[in-house]
N, C-alpha and C positions, 0 to 999 in steps of 0.2 A: 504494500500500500504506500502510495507516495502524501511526501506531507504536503504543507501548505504550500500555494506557490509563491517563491520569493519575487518580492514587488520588480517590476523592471524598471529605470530607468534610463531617460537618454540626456546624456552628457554633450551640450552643442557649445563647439568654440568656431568665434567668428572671425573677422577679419585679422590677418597677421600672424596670427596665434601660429601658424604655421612655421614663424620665425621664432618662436620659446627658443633662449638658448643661443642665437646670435642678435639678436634685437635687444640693443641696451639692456645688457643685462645687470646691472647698476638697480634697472626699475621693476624687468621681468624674473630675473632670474638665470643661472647657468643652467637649467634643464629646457633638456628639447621635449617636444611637443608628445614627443612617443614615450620619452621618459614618464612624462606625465600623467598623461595617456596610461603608461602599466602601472604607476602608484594608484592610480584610480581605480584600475581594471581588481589590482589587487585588494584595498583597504575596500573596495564592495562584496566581494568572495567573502571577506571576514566577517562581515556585519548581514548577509543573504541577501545581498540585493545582484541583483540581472544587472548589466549596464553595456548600452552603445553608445560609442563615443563617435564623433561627426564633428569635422572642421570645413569650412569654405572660406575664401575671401568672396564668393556672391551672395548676395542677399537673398537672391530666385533659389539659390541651391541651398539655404536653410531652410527658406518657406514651405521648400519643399518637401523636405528631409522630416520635418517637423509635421504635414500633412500626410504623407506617408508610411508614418509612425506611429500616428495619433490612436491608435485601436491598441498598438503593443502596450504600449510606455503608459503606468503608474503617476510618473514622473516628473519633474524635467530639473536641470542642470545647464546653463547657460551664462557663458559667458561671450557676450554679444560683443565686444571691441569696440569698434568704431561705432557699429549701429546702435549700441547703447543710446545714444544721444541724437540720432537723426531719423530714427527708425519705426513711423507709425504703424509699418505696414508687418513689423516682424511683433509689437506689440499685438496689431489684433490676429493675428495666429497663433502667436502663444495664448493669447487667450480666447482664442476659439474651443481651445484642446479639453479646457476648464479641466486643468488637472496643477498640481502643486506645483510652485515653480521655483527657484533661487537661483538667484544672480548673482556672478561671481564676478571680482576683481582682483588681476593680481597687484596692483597697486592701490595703492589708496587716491581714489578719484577724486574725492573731495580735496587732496591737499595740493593739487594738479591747477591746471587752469582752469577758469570759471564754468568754460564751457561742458568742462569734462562731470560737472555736479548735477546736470539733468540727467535724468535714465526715463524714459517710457519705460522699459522692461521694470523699472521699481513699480512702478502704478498698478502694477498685477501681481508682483511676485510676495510668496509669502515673505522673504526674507532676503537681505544684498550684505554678503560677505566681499570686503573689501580690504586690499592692504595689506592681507599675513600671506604674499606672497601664493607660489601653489598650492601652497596647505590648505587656503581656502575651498580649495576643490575636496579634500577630505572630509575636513568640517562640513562643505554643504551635503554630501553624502551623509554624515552622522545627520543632520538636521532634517534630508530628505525620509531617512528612514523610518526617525519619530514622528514626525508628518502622515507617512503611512500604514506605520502600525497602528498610529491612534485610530486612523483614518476604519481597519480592517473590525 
């Protein structure tokens, strides 16, 4: 008999993120994206969560990612880059999905330029980790999971 099923979630990095690891890493950090990518893959194995991880630099290719997922994923985990601040259109698809959401930073936005302090993606998500670097991606998985356990 099989147990319960572990919640899935999808893990979306958006513009640049591709460059974790050579991109001022002063701000991002020395890990690349895959590095990332398998701390994630792993610290969700530990805790029973499912996770797909999905990077683009286009905007169409998250909308979509995110539309074509939308039945799987429990979830979500995003950290949107650029589109954080310009982005009405990835706003109302994540919350089309009406499912839990956190937004991650790996920098602290707010200590950044003005412009970097708006997020569309906050206005919906339960929770914006910002600032501690990639760890935030773990944290928002511990925070995604209490989200759905409570949620079960």
């Amino acid at each position: 008999m099989a147990g319960p099923a572990r919640p899935q979630v999808l893990v979306v990095h958006g513009p640049n993120l591709n460059l974790l690891g050579f991109r001022d890493p002063s701000l991002y950090g020395p890990k690349s994206l895959e590095e990332v990518d398998k701390e994630i893959q792993n610290r969700a194995e530990q805790i029973g969560l499912v996770v797909k991880s999905f990077q683009s630099n286009h905007e169409g290719a998250i909308l979509d990612f995110l539309h074509e997922n939308r039945t799987w994923a429990d979830g979500v985990i995003i950290n949107p880059g650029g589109l954080t601040h310009t982005s009405v259109a990835l706003m109302d698809a994540l919350s089309a999905l009406r499912l839990p959401i956190i937004e991650v930073h790996i920098s602290n936005v707010h200590a950044r330029e003005d412009f970097r302090r708006h997020s569309y993606v906050a206005r919906i998500a339960q929770a914006q980790i910002a600032g501690l670097g990639t760890y935030g991606y773990l944290l928002a998985l511990e925070g995604i999971r209490a989200i759905l356990v409570e949620a079960m």
